[in-house]
N, C-alpha and C positions, 0 to 999 in steps of 0.2 A: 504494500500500500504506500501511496507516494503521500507525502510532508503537504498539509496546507502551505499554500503558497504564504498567508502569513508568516506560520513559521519554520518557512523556508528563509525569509528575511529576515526574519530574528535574530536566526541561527548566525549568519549570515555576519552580521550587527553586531551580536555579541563577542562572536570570535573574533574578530577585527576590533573592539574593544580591549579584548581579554589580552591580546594579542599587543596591542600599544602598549598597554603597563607594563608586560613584559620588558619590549624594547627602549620604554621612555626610562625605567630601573637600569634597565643596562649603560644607558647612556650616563645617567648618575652616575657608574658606579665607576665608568671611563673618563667622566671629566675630574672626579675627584683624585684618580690613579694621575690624571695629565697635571693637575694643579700640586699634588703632593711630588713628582718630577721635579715641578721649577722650583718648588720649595728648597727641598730636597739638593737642590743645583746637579740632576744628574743630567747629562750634558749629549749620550745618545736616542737619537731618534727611538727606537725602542724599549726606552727607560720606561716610559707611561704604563707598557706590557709585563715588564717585568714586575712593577708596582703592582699591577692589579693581579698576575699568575701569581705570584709568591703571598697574596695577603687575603684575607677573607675582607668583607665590607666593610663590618665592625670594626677591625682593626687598622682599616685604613682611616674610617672616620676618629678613630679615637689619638693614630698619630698626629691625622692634620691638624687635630681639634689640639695638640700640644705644638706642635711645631708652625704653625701657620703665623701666629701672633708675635712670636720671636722670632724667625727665618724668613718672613714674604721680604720681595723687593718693595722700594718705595713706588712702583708703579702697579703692587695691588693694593684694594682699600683694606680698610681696618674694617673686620665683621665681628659680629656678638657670635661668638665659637660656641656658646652654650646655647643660642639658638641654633646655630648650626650644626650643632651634634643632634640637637632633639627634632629638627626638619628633616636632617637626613634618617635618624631613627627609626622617626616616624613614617616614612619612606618603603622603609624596608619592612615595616610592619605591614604597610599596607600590598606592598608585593607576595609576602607571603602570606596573606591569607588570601589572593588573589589566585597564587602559584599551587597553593598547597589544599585547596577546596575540589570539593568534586562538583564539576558542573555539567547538569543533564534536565535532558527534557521529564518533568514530571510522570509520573506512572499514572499516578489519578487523573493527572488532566494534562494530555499532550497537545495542547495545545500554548504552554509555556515552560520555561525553563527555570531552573531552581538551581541554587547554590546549597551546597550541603557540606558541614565541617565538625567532623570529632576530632574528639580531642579526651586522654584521659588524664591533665591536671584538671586542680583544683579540688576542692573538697569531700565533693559526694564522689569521686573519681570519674566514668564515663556521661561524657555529656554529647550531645548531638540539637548542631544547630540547622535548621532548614527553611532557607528563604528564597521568595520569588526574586529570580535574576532583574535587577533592576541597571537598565542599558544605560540611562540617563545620570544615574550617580557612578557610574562606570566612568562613563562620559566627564564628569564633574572631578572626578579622580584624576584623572587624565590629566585635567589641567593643574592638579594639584601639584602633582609630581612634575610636571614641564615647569612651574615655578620652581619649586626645590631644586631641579637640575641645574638651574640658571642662580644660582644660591649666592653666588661671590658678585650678584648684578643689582639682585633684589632686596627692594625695602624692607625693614622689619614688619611692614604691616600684610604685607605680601605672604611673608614666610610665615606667620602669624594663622594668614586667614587659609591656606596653604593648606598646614596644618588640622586645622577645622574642619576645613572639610574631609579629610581622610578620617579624622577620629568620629566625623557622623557616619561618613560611610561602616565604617569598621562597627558601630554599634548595631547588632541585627536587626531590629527593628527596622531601621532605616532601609532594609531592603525588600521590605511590602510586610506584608498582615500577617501572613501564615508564617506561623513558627513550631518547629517540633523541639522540646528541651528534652528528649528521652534519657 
């Protein structure tokens, strides 16, 4: 049986969303490897790669966030490194729960897609969260993370509002009605 043409473009829509945050994370995670290079004064063309093969994310943000305020040239600006650890953080939070969620068209009603994500921290141990894919806060994310990327350009209020909106996205609610907490 062939896909309503609907959501055939859903589909469509979403993977191509899904699919940005991927790439726009990656690019974060390539500009911060190029800026911790010129920090850094390493002086070949493939310094930037070796930066980001040798280092996990985390640890890249955590040297810049030490090294950037004592080491930059006078021709980069002075940034609040404690906002920019918590932008990029937040970042990478919101990639993997983007990366790390199973997304599929509903069983009960295929005619939409659902985000679904266990996880067993926390208290009562297994929890299970299940929400309607919402394209538009996808979309909203998107831009979130293209400001964060752009981090050493952008205003605090920027990074700020940036911020914001990945931590509404990340809250389930925020991604329709239906919730399953089993």
């Amino acid at each position: 049986m062939e896909a309503p043409e609907s959501l055939t473009i859903q589909t469509r829509e979403l993977y191509e969303a899904i699919g940005e945050s991927v790439v726009v994370f990656q690019q974060i995670e390539q500009w911060l490897a190029e800026i911790l290079a010129v920090v850094l004064r390493m002086r070949h063309a493939d310094d930037q790669y070796l930066v980001s093969a040798a280092m996990s994310f985390s640890q890249k943000v955590d040297l810049l966030c030490e090294v950037y305020p004592k080491r930059k040239s006078k021709s980069l600006p002075d940034r609040d490194m404690v906002l920019i650890r918590a932008s990029l953080y937040k970042a990478e939070q919101y990639r993997n729960r983007v990366v790390h969620s199973f997304w599929g068209v509903e069983c009960a009603d295929q005619s939409r897609w659902v985000r679904i994500k266990g996880s067993l921290r926390g208290k009562s141990g297994f929890s299970k969260q299940s929400v309607s894919a919402d394209l538009q806060a996808l979309k909203s994310c998107n831009g979130a993370l293209r400001i964060i990327r752009e981090w050493i350009v952008r205003g605090q209020d920027d990074l700020h509002g940036a911020m914001d909106t990945l931590t509404q996205y990340m809250q389930p609610s925020a991604l329709g009605s239906h919730r399953d907490d089993s």
